[in-house]
C-alpha positions as CSV (number, residue, x, y, z in Angstrom):
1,X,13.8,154.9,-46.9
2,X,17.5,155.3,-48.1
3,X,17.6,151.7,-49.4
4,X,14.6,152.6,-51.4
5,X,15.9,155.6,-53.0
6,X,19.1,153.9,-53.6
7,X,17.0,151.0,-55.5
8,X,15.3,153.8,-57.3
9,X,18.0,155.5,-58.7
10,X,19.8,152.0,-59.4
11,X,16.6,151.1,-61.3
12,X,16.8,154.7,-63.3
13,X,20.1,154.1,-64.1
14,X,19.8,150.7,-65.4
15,X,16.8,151.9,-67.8
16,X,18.6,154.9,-69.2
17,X,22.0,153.0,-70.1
18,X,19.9,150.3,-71.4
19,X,17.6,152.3,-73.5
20,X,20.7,154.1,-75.1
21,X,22.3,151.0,-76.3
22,X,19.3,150.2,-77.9
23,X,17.8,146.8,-78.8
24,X,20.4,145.2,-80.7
25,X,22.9,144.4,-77.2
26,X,19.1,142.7,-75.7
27,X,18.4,140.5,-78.7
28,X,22.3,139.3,-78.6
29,X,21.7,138.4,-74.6
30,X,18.2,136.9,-75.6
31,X,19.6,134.8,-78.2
32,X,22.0,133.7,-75.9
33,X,20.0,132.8,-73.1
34,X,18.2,130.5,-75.6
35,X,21.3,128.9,-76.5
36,X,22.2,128.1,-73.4
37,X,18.8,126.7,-72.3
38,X,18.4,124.8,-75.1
39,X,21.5,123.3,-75.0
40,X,21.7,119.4,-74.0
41,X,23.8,119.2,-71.2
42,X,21.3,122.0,-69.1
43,X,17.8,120.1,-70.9
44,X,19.5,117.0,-69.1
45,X,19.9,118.5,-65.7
46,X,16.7,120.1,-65.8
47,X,15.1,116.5,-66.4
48,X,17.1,115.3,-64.0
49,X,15.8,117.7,-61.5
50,X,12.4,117.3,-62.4
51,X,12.8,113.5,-61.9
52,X,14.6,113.9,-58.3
53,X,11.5,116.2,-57.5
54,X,9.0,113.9,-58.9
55,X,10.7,111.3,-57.0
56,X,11.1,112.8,-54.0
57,X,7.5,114.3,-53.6
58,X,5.7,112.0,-51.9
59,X,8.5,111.6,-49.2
60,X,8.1,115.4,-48.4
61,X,4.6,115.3,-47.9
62,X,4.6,112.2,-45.5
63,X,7.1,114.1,-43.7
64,X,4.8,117.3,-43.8
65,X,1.9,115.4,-42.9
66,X,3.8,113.8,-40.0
67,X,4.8,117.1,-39.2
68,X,1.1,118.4,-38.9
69,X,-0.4,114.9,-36.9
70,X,2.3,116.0,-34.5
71,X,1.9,119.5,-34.3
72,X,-1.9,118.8,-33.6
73,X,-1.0,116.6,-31.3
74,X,1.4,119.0,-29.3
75,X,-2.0,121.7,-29.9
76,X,-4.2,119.4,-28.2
77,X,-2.0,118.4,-25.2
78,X,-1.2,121.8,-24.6
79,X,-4.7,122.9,-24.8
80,X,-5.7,120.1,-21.9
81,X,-2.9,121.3,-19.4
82,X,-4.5,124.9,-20.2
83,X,-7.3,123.6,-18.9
84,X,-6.1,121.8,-16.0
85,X,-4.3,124.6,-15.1
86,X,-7.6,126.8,-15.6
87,X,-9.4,124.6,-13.3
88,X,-7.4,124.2,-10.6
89,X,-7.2,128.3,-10.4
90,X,-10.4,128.4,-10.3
91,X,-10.6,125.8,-7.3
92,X,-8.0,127.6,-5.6
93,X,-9.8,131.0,-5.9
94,X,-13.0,129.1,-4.2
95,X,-11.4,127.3,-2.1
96,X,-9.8,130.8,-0.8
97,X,-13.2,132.7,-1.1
98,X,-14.7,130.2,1.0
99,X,-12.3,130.9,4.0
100,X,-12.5,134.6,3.3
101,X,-16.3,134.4,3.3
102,X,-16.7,132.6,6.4
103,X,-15.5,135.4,8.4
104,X,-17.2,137.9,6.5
105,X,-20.8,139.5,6.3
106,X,-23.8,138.1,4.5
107,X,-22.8,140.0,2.1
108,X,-19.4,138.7,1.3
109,X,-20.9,135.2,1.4
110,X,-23.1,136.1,-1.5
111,X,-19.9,137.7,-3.3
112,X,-17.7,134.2,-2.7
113,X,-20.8,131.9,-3.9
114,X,-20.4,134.3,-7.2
115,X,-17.0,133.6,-7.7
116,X,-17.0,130.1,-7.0
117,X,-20.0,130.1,-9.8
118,X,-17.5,132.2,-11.8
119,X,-14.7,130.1,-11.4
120,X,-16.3,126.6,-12.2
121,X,-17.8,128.0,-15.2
122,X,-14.2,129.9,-16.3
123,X,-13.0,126.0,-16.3
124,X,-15.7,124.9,-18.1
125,X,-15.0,127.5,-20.5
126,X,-10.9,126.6,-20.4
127,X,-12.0,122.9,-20.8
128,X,-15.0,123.5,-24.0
129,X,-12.4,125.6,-26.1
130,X,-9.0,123.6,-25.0
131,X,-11.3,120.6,-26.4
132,X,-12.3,122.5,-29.5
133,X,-8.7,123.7,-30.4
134,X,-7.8,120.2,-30.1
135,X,-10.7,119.2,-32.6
136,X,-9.7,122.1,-35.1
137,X,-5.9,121.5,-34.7
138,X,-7.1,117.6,-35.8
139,X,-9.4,118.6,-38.5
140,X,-6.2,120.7,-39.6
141,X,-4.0,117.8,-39.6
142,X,-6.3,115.3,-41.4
143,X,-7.1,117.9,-44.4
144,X,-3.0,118.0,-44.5
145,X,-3.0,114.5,-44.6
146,X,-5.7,113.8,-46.3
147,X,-6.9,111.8,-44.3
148,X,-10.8,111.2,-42.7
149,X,-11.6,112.9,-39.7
150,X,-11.7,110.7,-37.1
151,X,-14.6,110.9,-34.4
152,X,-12.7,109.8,-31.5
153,X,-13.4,112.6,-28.9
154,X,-16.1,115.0,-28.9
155,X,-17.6,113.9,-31.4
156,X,-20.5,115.8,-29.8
157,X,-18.7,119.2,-30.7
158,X,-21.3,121.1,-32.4
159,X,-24.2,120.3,-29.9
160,X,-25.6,123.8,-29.3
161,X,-24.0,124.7,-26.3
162,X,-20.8,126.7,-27.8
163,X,-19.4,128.1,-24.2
164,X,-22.3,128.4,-23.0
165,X,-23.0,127.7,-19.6
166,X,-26.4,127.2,-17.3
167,X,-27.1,131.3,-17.0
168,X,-29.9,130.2,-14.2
């Protein structure tokens, strides 16, 4: 807030003292500033610039397009060790339910049968959207590259089934 109000009353200040000199001291700076764009020696460093950029250009965007095949890579590895790591949870939870359910009730059998449902279809969840973050990090990549998508894995992506799992 006080950096604002200081900007403010910089801002007011600047207008006032500028509108009392009046337009004669602007048109001097204007005519100024055209001099010195015009002038050769800045016209040959701008073209000069322009030509190191026009050069350099297709450099950047290899290196930009490199940047985003490997960033979608790094996506899509990242996403299957989520998944990994998903399932195996969810075998561990079972695998724990189980023993806890063995010397329980009927009831508590019921209960671990649930979770071990649950937990399979939480890694088959883990699994469907790691795959599909690895699809849209790609798609992401190729547009930046400009590249076609390829239709290496899942190409059965779009099959009906988003997440969902048998609900028997």
């Amino acid at each position: 807030m006080r950096l604002k109000l200081i900007f403010i009353v910089g801002l007011a200040a600047g207008y006032v003292l500028g509108a009392r000199s009046g337009r004669a001291p602007y048109e001097r700076l204007k005519a100024k500033s055209t001099e010195a764009w015009e002038d050769p020696r800045v016209q040959k460093v701008v073209h000069e610039a322009e030509d190191f950029v026009k050069e350099n250009a297709p450099i950047v965007a290899d290196k930009v397009a490199g940047g985003a095949k490997v960033a979608a890579q790094k996506v899509a590895e990242g996403s299957k060790v989520a998944a990994e790591g998903a399932k195996s949870v969810g075998e561990k939870i079972a695998g724990t339910s189980r023993i806890a359910g063995q010397s329980v009730s009927e009831g508590t059998k019921v209960a671990v049968a649930g979770a071990v449902d649950a937990a399979s279809k939480l890694a088959d969840t883990a699994k469907d959207v790691s795959e599909k973050v690895a699809e849209a990090a790609k798609a992401v990549a190729d547009k930046v590259t400009g590249s076609e998508p390829s239709t290496e894995e899942g190409s059965e992506a779009n099959d009906g089934n988003e997440g969902n799992s048998d609900k028997s």
